[in-house]
N, C-alpha and C positions, 0 to 999 in steps of 0.2 A: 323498834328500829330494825330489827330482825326481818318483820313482815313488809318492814316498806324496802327494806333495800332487798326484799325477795320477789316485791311485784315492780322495783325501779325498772329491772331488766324487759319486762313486759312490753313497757310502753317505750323506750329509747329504740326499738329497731322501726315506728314509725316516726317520733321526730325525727332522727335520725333521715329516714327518708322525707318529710316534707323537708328538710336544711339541707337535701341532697338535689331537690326540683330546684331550690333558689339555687343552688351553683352548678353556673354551667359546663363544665368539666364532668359533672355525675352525671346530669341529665344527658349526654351527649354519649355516657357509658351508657345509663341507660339502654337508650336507645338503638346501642350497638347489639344488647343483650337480646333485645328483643329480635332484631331483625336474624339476629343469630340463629333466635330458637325458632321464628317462621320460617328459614333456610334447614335447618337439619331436624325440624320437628324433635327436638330432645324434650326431655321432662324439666319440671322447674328444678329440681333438685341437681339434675346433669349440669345444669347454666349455671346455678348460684355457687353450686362445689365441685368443680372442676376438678377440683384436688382430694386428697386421701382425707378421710374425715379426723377433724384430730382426735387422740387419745384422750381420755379420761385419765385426771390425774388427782387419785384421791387424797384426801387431807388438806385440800386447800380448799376455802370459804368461798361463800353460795354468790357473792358479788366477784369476786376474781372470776370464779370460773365463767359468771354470766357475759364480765367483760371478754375475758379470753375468747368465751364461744361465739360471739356478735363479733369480735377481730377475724377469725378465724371463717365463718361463716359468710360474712361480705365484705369487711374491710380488703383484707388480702386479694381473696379473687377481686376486686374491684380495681386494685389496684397495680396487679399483674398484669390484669387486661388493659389496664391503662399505659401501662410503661411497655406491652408489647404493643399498644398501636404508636404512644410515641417511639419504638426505637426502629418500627417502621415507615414511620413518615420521615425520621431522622435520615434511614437508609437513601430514602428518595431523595434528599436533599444533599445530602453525602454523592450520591449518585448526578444528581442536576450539575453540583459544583463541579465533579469531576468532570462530568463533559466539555464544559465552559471555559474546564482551567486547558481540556484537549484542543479544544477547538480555539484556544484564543494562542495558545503555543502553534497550533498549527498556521494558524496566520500570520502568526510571526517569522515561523519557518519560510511562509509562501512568500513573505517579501524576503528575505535573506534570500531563497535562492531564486529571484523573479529572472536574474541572468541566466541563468541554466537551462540550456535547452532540455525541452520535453522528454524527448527519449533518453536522455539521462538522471532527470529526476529519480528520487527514489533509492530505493535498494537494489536497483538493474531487472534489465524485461528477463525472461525465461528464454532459455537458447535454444525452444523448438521454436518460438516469436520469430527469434533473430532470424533464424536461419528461413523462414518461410518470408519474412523481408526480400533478403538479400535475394532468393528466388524469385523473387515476384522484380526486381528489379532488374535480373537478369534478362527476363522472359521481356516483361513487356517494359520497361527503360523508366517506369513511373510508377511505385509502387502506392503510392498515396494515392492517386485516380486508379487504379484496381479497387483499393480498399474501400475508395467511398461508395464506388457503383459495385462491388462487391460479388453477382452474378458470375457465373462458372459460364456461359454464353459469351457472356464478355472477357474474360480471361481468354478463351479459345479464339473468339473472333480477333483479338490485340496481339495472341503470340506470335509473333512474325520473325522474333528474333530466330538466328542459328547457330549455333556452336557447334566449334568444330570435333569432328570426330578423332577420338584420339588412340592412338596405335599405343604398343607396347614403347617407345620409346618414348613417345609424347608423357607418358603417364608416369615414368620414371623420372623426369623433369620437373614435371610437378611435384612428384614424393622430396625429390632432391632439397626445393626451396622450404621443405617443411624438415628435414633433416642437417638442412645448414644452421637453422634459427634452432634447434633441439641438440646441436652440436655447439651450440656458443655458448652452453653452459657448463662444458667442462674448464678444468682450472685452467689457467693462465700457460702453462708451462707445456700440459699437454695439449692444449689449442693451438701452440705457436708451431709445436711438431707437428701436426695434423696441414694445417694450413699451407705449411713452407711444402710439406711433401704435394699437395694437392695442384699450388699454384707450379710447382717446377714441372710436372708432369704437362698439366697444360702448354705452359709456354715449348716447352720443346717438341707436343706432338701437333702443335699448330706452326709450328716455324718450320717441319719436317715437311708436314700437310700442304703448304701453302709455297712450299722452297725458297723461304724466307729466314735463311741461316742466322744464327746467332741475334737471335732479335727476342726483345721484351716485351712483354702483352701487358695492357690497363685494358680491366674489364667499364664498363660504363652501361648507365641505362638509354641516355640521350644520344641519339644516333652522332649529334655534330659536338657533344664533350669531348669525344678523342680527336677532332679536329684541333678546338680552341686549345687543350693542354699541349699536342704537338707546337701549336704556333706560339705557344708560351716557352716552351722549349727551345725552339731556333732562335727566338728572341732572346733568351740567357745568353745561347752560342752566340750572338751576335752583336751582343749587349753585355758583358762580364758587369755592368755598375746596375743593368735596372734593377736587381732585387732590391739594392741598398738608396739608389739617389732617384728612385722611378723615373719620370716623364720626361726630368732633364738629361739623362744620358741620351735620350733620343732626340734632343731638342735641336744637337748640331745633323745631325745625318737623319730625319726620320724613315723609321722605315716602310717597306712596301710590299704587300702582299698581293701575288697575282691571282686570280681565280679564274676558270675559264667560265665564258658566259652560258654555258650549258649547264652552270650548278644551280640548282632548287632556287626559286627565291627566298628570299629571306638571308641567305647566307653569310652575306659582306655585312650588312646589321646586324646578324649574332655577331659575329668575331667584332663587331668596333665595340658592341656591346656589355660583351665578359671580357674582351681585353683592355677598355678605356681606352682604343685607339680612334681620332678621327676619319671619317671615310674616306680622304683624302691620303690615308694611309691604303686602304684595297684600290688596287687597278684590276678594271675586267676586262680578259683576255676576248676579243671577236674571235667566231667559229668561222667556218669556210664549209661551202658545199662541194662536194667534189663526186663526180659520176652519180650523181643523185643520192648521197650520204649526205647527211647532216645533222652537224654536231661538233666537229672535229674541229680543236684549237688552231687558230692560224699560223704558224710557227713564223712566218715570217715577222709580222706584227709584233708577237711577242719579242725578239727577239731587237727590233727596233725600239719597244716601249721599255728595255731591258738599256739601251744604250743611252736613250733619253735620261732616266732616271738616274741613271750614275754621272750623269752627268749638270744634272740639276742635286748634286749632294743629296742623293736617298743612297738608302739603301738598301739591293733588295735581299727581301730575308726568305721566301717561301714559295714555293708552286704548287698550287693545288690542281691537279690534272688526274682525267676520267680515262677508267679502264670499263665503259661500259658507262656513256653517259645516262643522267633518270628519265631522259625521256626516250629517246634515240637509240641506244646502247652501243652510239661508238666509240670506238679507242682509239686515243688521240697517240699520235707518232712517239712512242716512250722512247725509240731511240735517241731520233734526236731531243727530245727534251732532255734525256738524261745527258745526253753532252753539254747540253746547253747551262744545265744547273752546275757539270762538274768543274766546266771553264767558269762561272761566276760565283762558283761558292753560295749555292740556293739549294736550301732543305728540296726534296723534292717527295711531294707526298699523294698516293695515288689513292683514289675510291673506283666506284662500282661493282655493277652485279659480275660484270665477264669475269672479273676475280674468281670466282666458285668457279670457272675451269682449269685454273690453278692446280687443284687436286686431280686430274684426270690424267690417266696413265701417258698422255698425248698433250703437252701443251702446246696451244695454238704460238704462230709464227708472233704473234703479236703483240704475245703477254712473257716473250720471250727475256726483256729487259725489265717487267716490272716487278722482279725480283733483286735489280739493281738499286730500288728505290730507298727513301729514306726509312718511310713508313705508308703504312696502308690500312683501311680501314674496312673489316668485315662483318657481315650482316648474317651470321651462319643459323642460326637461328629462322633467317624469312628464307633463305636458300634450302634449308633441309625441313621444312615445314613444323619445327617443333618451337610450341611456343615457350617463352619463359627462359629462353637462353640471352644473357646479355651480349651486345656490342664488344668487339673486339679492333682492336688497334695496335697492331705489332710497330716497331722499332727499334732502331739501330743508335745504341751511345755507350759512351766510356765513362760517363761521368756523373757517379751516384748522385752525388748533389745537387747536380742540377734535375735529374728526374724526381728527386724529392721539391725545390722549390719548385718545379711546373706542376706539382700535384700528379705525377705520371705513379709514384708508390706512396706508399702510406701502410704508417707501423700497426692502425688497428687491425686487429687480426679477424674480426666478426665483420668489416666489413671487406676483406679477402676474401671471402667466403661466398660472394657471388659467381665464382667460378664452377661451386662443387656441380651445380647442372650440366655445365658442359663437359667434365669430368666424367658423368657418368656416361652422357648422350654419344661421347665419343668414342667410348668403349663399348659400346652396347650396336651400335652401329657398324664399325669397324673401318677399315677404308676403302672397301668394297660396297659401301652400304651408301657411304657420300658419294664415293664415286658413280653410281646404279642411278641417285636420284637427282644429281645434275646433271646426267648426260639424257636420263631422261625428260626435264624439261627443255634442254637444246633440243631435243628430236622432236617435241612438240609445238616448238617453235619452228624448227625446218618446215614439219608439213602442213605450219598455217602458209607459211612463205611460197613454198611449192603451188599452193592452191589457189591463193590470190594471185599468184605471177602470170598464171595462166589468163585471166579478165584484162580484157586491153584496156578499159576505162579505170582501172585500181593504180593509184603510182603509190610506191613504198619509198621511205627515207633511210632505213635499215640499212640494211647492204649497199655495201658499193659492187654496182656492176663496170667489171673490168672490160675492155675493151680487147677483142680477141686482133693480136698483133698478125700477119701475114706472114708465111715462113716463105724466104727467099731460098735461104738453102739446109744444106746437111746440119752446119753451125749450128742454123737458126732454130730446128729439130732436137740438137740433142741440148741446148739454152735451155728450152724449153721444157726437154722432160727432167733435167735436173733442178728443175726449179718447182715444179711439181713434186717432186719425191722430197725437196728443201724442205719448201714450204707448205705448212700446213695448218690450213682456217675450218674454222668452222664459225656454223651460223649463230649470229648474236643472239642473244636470249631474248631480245626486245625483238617485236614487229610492232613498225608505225607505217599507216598506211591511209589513205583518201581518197575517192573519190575524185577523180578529174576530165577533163575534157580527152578525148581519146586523141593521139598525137598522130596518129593514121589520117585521121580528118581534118587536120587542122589545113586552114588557110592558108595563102600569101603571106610569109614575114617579112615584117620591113624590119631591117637591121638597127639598131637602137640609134646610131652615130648619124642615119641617115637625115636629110635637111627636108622631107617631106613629112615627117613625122608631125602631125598636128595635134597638138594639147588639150584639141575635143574627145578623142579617144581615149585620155585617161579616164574620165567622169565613169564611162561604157566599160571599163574593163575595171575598176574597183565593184560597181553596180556585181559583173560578172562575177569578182571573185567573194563580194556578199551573197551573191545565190547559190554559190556552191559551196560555201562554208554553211549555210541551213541545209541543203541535201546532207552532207556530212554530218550536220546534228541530230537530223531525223534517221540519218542511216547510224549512229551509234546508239542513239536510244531504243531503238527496234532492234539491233544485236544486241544490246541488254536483257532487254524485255524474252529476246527469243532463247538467247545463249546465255544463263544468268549466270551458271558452270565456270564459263571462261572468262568471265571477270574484265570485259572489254569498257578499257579506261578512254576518256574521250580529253583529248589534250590539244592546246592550242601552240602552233611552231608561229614561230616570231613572223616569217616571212609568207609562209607557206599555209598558215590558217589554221583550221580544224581538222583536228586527222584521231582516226582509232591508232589505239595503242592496244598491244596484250603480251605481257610478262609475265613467261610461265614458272620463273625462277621467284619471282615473288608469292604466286599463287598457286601453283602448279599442285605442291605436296598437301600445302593446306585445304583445297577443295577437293580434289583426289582427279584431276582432270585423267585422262584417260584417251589414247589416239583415236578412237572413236567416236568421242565429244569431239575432236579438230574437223573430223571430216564431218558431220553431222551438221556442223556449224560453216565450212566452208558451203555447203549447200544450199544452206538457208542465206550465205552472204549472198551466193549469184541469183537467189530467188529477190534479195529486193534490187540487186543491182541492174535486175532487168526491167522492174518496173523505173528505178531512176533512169535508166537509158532509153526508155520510151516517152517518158514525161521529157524528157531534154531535146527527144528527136521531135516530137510535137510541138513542142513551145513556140515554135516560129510560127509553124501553120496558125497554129492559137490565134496568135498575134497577127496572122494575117487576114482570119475568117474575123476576126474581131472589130475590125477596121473596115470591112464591108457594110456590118450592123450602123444601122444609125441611131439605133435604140439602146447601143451598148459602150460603154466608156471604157476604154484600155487603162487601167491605173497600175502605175508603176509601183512595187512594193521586194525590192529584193531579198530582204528578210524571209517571206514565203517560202517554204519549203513545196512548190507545186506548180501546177499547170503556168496559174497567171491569176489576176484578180482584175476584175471587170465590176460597174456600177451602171446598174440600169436605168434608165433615162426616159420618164413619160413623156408623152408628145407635147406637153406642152412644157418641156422643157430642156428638149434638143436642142433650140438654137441658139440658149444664151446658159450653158449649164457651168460657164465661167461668175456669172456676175448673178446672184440666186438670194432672193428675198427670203423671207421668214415662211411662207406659205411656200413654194417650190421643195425648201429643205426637208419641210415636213412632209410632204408628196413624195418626193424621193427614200426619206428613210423605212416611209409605210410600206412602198413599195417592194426595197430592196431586202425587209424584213420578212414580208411576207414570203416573196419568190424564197429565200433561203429555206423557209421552214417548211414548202411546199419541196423543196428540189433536197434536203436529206430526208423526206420520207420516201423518197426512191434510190437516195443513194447516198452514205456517210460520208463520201470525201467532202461535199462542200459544209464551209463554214462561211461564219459571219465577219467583217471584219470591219475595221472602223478607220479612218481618215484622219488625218490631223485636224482639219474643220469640221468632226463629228460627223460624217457623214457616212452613212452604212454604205457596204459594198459586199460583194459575191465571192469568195474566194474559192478557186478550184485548185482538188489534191491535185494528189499523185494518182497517175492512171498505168493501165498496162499497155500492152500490144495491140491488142483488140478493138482498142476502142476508136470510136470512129469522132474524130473532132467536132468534123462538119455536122453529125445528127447532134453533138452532146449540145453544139450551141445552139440550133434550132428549136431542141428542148428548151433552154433556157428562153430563146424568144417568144416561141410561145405558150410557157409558162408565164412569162410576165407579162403578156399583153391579157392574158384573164387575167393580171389581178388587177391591171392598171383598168380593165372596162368595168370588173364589179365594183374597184374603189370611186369610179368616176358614177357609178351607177349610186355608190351608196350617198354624193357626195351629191350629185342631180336632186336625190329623195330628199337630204339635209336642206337642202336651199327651198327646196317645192315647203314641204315642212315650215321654212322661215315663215314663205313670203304666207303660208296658208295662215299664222298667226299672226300677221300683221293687220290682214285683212280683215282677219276676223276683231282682232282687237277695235279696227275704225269702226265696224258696224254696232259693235257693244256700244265701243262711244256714241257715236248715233242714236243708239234708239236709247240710252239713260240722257242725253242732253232731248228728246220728244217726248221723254217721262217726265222731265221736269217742266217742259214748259207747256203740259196738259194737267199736272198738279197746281201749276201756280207756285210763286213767290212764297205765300205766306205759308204754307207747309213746309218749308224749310227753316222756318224761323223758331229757333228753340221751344219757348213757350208758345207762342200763338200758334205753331204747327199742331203741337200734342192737343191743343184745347177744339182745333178743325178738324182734328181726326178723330175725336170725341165725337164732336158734333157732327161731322157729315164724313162717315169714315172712307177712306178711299179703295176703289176696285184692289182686290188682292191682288199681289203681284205674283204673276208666272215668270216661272226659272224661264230665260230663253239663252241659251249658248248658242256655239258653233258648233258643229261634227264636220270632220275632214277625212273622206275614203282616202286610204290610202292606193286603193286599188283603182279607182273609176278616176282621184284626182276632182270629185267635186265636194261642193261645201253646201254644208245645209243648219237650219235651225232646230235646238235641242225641245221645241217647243213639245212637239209629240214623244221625244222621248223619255222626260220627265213627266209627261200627262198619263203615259200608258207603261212606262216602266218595260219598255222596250224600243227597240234601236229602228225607225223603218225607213228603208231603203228603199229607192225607188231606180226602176232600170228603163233605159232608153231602146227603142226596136234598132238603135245602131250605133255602130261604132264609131261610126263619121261623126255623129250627136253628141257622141262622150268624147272625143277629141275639142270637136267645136266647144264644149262648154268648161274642157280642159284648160281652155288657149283663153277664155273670154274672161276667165275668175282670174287667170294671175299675169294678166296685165296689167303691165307699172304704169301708176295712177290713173288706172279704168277696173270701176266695182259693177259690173253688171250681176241682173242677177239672173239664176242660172231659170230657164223656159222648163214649162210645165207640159210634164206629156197629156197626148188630148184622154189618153186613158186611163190617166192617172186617180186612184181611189182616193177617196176624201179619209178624213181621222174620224169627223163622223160615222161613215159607212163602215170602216175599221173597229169601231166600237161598238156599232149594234151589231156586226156580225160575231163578236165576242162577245156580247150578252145575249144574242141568242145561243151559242153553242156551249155557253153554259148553264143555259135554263134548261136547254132540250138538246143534248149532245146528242139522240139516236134520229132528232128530225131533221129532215134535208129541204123542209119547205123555206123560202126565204120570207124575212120579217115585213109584214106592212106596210110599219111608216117607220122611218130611222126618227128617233127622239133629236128633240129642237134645241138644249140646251147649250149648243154652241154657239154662241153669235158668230153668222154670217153661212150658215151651214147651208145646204139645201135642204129643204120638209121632204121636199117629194121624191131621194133619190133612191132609188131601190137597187139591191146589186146580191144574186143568188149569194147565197153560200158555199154550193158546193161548186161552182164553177171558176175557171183563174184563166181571165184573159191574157196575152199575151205580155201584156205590157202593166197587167196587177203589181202592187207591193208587194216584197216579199219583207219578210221578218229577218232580220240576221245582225250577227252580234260582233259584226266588224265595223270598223271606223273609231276615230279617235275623236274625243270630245273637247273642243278649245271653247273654252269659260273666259 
């Protein structure tokens, strides 16, 4: 027993391995072991014991220890290496699943937040991202189309934007509104002291500033908020029950708020808007022109629509009247309005720019009472060019509670705190520093006014010019110089001004009342003042384009049309205009104002050298900023260029197109223009001094008579062209109806045809077409030019002959055929003198006999080679082939 359980050991490490082959878990170790040991080249002993050999442990029997060292020797490593490839494939599936369970949360996440916009997904972008955003949408206004086209060329070629340059004041403004939001975090107690000191400060060095005594400021961002809260205000006053019974305290008396018609649009619809009044609650006050101002409130009107109203049970609550209207910049009578408001008990509340001369050591005569007013609204910020300052709205009340329900104060204390900018800006400036920068955009407004006054064709609506009175005596002498040393104006901040007919030149007036007055003349003087409302647009876009500095606004007056504006109180500080830009620019005014006064002095000649042409159409177009616009008129369609078929329109537009594209390559004023019936026409600019009418039109005239001969030329060729394919189509026909009835009947017959062509097959057919010279106008058979794979042409000894057989081919229904010159070379002769010259190119003898293979040829015609009669073929690779 001893010996067999000493040799058992022997033979169990190979059963062992063949019961290891049948299961596939070993075999598949195996195999791993192998590929192991051809990877790192070990020895078998490295592969199978991996591990520390085990110890010898004496005293125990010859079958333990055999089993122990067969456990030891492959069980174990077999099975280590087993449990390391499974706890690696485990890993990978531990790994799979995690992803799965990642990616299936993440889609769950992606619908939870599918509302969320993009840029806020996530954990938030990086704030160099941010900030190179917000850059990019400074610069070019789109930052999404930078980023798709991406290119640093394009960045540069889009940045168009400009910001403005910022002073030491402007920049403290800005610091300001990041130091009021960095100020709102302190506690409650000391924010309320902060803010009270801040906002008292303001209100009393703007009530000081402005000689607006004892008055209350509400800051605002919306220029017309301190409008609608005033008019919420008058209304409390006027109304003690709306806070509590709203719309029916107003129901017996409603009220009436006047506006003058020179306020912004939009105005009368905000206030019915945020106050819930009907519009029938605003009345607009008419303006009056007076010494060539205009702007200025009617007083008389109002003062009537003021009587009406009380007397129709309203009542009125408010005046809103301009100290420097938005387009105009005049100041309406504050005297008498302030009487007017104090006998009816009406709020009376003043805007405009002329305000900011307020602060000047010097208040004008004018603005002398609208520190009587109730309240006023100022823009100090667009006046002193610092941005980021809010709207201010001083006023006059006694009665806390009502400024609290009009929303005039309010107890949060972080939103007080819009003031702290102005706060600084007005300390930092001084009153020396407002004063410096308003008086220097009046002085830049004077010497636009000065400049332009001087051009007799420029009328301005700005200024009133006073009428110089006649001194009779001493009185009337020393009236006058105390009234000068009184009174004292100065020039509005605004200039409006246009373009018009010079009053030196004008005509005969017929007095408006008079009974000759005919109602044809209206049609002619609207026409008039459409053409000078386009000079006006063309002459404000061109002082744009030239003067981009001075910011010239193009504005339309109710009566009086199109006119420039320039407001240096608006723009002045923020562009950095400079009295040097005014003159620079009044320059370049009288630079186009002379070309508009030569285009206006020619316009009639125009119109009169115009009307001689019989080739040229005067078309009306007032819109046109220029000479005049005219349409050119082929001869054959002068005499009815009223009543115009389909073919004429077309002839015309070709025309009129052409002459344009010919006449701006010698000169860019003209353009193309088009008709209400699509009809193209000519339009001429604007010209200078120089130019001569009468040569410009005779250009034109005889510019369009070449186009009108080459189109009639090209239109000749079209029709030759027709009739040459008709003709040739009849002869085709012809000779295919001579082919069939020389084949016969029964070759056309399906079967019985193919079985005759079998049996007696028919002469091949030769290609024969038509060729049509375009040059000679004659027609021939392609018969030789498909035979010899070239084109031959035959010439007549005259000209009379190629006319004659010009006139004989394309007569309507006469097919003649064209005569054969007596010298004319055969295709025969043409063909043996190319097979001689290419059997013997260096022999000049001529051939024989010409070869017979032509039916009908002559045998005996001989004809040298190297000689070429007058009237020979020639070869040439012109004419058109009609099949």
């Amino acid at each position: 027993m001893a010996e067999a359980s000493s040799a058992r050991p022997l033979v169990e490490p190979k059963q062992v391995e063949e019961k290891s082959m049948d299961d596939e878990p070993v075999l598949e170790m195996n195999r791993y072991v192998e590929d192991e040991k051809s990877k790192k080249k070990v020895s078998f002993t490295e592969t199978i014991m991996p591990f520390e050999k085990p110890e010898f442990k004496p005293g125990a029997n010859e079958m333990g220890s055999s089993e122990e060292m067969f456990q030891q020797m492959f069980m174990d490593p077999m099975m280590k290496d087993l449990n390391r490839h499974v706890q690696a494939n485990t890993d990978i599936l531990d790994k799979i699943s995690k992803d799965m369970e990642d990616q299936r949360k993440q889609r769950l996440k992606d619908r939870q937040t599918s509302h969320i916009p993009e840029a806020l997904k996530g954990g938030g972008q990086e704030m160099k991202e941010i900030m190179n955003k917000v850059e990019d949408l400074i610069l070019f206004g789109n930052a999404e189309d930078v980023q798709e086209e991406g290119t640093v060329a394009v960045k540069e070629e889009k940045s168009s934007a400009k910001l403005q340059e910022l002073d030491g004041h402007a920049r403290a403004a800005l610091t300001a509104h990041s130091l009021s939001a960095y100020v709102s975090t302190l506690d409650e107690e000391h924010l309320k002291t902060f803010t009270t000191k801040i906002i008292s400060d303001c209100e009393l060095w703007l009530s000081r500033l402005f000689r607006f005594g004892d008055a209350s400021v509400v800051y605002h961002e919306e220029e017309m908020d301190g409008l609608v809260k005033i008019c919420r205000l008058a209304m409390y006053q006027k109304y003690p029950k709306y806070p509590t019974e709203g719309f029916e305290a107003l129901y017996s008396r409603p009220p009436v708020i006047y506006v003058s018609a020179s306020a912004k649009p939009g105005v009368t619809n905000y206030l019915c808007l945020q106050l819930g009044l009907p519009l029938s609650c605003i009345c607009t006050v008419p303006v009056v022109t007076k010494n060539g101002a205009v702007g200025r409130m009617n007083i008389d009107v109002l003062e009537n629509l003021i009587r009406d109203d009380i007397a129709a049970a309203k009542t009125p609550v408010m005046l809103v009247c301009f100290a420097g209207t938005p387009l105009t910049g005049q100041v309406d009578n504050l005297d008498d309005l302030q009487d007017i408001c104090k006998r009816k008990s009406i709020w009376l509340h003043v805007e405009g720019n002329t305000l900011a001369t307020l602060t000047m050591f010097s208040v004008p005569t004018s603005l002398q009472n609208a520190k009587c007013g109730d309240s006023m609204t100022l823009a100090i910020g667009r006046w002193l060019g610092i941005p980021g300052l809010p709207y201010c709205t001083l006023y006059k009340t006694n009665d806390p509670a009502l400024v609290i329900a009009a929303g005039l104060n309010t107890f949060n204390s972080q939103l007080k705190l819009n003031c702290l900018p102005l706060w600084i800006c007005l300390q930092s400036l001084g009153h020396d520093g407002i004063v410096d920068r308003v008086k220097s955009s009046c002085d830049l407004a004077e010497a636009l006014y000065k400049g332009i006054d001087e051009i007799s064709t420029i009328k301005q609506y700005s200024i009133e010019k006073k009428e110089e009175e006649d001194v009779k005596g001493i009185k009337d002498l020393i009236f006058k110089a105390i009234s000068a040393l009184v009174v004292f104006e100065i020039v509005t901040p605004n200039i409006v001004f246009q373009y018009a007919e010079d009053g030196a030149q004008t005509g005969i007036q017929i007095a408006p009342y008079s009974t000759n007055v005919e109602d044809e003349e209206e049609p002619e003087e609207d026409q008039n003042a459409v053409y000078y409302d386009a000079l006006n647009m063309w002459l404000g876009e061109t002082m744009q384009m030239e003067c981009p500095k001075l910011n010239f606004q193009i504005v339309k007056l109710e009566k009086e049309g199109i006119c420039l504006r320039f407001a240096p109180l608006e723009c002045a500080q923020v562009k950095g205009i400079k009295p040097e830009d005014v003159e620079e620019s009044i320059v370049k005014l009288k630079d186009q104002i002379n070309i508009l006064d030569a285009t206006v002095g020619q316009r009639d000649k125009f119109r009169a050298v115009v009307d001689q042409q019989k080739n040229l159409k005067l078309i009306e177009m007032p819109k046109w900023a220029g000479l005049g616009v005219v349409q050119y008129l082929p001869e054959s369609c002068v005499n009815h260029s009223d009543h115009l078929s389909h073919k004429p329109r077309h002839e015309i537009n070709t025309v009129n197109i052409e002459l344009v594209k010919k006449l701006k390559a010698t000169d860019t004023a003209f353009s193309l223009g088009r008709l209400e019936n699509e009809l193209a026409c000519v339009k001429f600019g604007l010209i200078t001094d120089d130019t001569d009418v009468e040569e410009l039109i005779d250009h034109v005239m005889k510019c369009g008579k070449e186009i009108e001969e080459s189109s009639r030329y090209f239109e000749a060729l079209a029709d030759l062209i027709k009739q040459g394919i008709e003709i040739a189509n009849e002869d085709l026909k012809k000779e295919s109806e001579e082919k069939l009835q020389q084949e016969g009947v029964l070759r056309q017959v399906p079967l019985v045809g193919s079985l005759l062509n079998w049996w007696s097959p028919p002469p091949k057919d030769q290609i024969k077409g038509r060729t049509f010279n375009l040059k000679s106008g004659t027609m021939a058979s392609t018969e030789t030019t498909y035979k010899y794979h070239m084109q031959v042409q035959e010439e007549t000894h005259s000209k009379e002959k190629d006319k004659k057989v010009k006139t004989n081919l394309f007569q309507k229904g006469n097919s003649q055929t064209e005569p054969t010159s007596p010298t004319t070379k055969t295709a025969q002769e043409i063909r043996s003198e190319l097979q001689h010259e290419s059997t013997s190119p260096t022999s000049k003898t001529p051939p024989e006999k010409a070869p017979t293979d032509i039916p009908g040829s002559p045998s005996t015609t001989e004809s040298p080679a190297n000689t070429e009669a007058p009237g020979s073929p020639q070869v040439k690779d012109e004419g058109t082939d009609l099949k």
